[in-house]
SELUMFI-431427 format. One line per 3 residues: number of its first residue (from 1); their letters; for each residue x, y, z of C-alpha. Coordinates in steps of 0.5 Angstrom, whole numbers, padded with zeros to 4 digits. Each point is the difference from the previous one (the first is absolute). Layout:
BEGIN
NUM> A> X Y Z  ...;
This chain:
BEGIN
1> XXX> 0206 0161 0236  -0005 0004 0004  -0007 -0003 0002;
4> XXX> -0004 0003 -0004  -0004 0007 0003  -0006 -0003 0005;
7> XXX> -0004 0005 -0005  0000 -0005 -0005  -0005 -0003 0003;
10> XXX> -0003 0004 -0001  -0002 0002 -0007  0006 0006 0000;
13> XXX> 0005 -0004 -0005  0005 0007 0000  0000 0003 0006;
16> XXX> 0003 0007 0001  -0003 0006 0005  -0006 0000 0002;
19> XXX> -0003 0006 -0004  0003 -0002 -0006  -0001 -0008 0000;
22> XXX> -0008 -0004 -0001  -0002 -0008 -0001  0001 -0002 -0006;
25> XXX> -0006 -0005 -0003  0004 -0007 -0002  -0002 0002 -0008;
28> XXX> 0005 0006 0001  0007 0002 0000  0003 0000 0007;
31> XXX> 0002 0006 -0001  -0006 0002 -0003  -0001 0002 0007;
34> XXX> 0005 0005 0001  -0003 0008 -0001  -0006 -0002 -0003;
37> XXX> -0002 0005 -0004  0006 0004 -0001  0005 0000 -0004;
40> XXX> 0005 -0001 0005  0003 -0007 0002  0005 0002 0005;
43> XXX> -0002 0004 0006  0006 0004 0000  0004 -0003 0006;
46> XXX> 0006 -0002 -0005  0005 0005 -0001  0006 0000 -0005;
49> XXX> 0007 0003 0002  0002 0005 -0004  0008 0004 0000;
């Protein structure tokens, strides 16, 4: 198991880059935080292989 992110502290429950990633208020999803705003819940940094 990891320690959890020093950023936890303080009130980022999902931490991703930083253009995509804001504080959370405790009321909220944790990845509520994520794109904020946007469709999106990825950053993009994931690829899939393809043959």
């Amino acid at each position: 198991n990891l320690p959890p992110h020093p950023l936890v502290a303080s009130g980022f429950l999902s931490v991703g880059c930083m253009p995509c990633t804001s504080r959370t208020s405790p009321d909220e999803d944790a990845r509520a935080g994520r794109w904020r705003g946007r469709p999106k819940t990825e950053c993009g940094i994931h690829t899939t292989k393809t043959a």
